[in-house]
N, C-alpha and C positions, 0 to 999 in steps of 0.2 A: 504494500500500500504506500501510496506516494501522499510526502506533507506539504500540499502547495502553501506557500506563506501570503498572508495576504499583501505584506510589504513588496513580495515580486509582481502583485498581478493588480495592486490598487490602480498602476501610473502606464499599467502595459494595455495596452487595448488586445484581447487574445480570445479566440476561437475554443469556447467551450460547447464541448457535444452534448453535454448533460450536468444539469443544476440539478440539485437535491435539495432540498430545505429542508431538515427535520425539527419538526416543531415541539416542543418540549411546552410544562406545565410553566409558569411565572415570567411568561413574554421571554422566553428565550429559544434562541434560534441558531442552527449548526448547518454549515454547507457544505453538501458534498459533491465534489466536479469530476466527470471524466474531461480527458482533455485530451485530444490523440490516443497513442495509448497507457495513458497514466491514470491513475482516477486514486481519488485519497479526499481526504477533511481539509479543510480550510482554516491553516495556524495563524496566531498571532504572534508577535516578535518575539515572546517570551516560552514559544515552544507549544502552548495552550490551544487546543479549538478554541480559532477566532468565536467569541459569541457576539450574536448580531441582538438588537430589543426590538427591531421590528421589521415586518414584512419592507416599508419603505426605504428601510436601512440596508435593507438586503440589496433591492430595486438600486439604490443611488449608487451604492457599492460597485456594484458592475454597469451599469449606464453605458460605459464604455468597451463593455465586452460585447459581443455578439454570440449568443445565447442560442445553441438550435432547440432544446427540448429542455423545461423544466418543470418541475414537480411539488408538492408537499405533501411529505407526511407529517403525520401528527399522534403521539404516542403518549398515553393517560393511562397512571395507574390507578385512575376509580372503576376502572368495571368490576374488578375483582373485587373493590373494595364494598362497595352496595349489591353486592350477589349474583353481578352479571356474569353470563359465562365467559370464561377465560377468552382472551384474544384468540384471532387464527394466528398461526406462523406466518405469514403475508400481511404485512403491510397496506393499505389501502392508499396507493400513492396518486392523488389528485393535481389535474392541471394547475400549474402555478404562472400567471403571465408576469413578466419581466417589465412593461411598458409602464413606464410612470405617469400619475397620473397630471394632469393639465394644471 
């Protein structure tokens, strides 16, 4: 798995094949890019998954990228917690557009 840093890709305009957003509980947010053949998490300077606090932040972030497909997931640990049946193994990974808005 490859560590794209975000410091290399803030200022680079770069051809990503696939965005990942996974969306976590408390507005937090984690990107995962293929990119040719590379694909990995999105770090920050300090070695950490870059965490993003919003969809829009994600959006401004890459503005500058060219973006063919991306997505979000979104993963909650209350089903189990109020009696719903456990998740599937899959992911339920929803269109996520990239275009900011006006």
């Amino acid at each position: 798995m490859h560590k794209f840093l975000f410091s290399d890709l803030e200022d680079t305009p770069t051809v990503i094949d696939y965005l990942e957003v996974q969306s976590y509980e408390m507005n937090v947010y984690l990107v995962y890019l293929m990119v040719g053949d590379k694909s990995g998490m999105v770090y920050d300077k300090k070695g950490k998954p870059m965490r993003f606090f919003s969809t829009g932040h994600i959006r401004e972030s890459f503005a500058h990228c060219s973006v063919e497909k991306s997505v979000m997931k979104h993963d909650t640990p209350y089903d189990e917690m109020i009696g719903n049946p456990p998740k599937s193994a899959e992911q339920m990974a929803l269109p996520f557009s990239m275009d900011l808005p006006y």
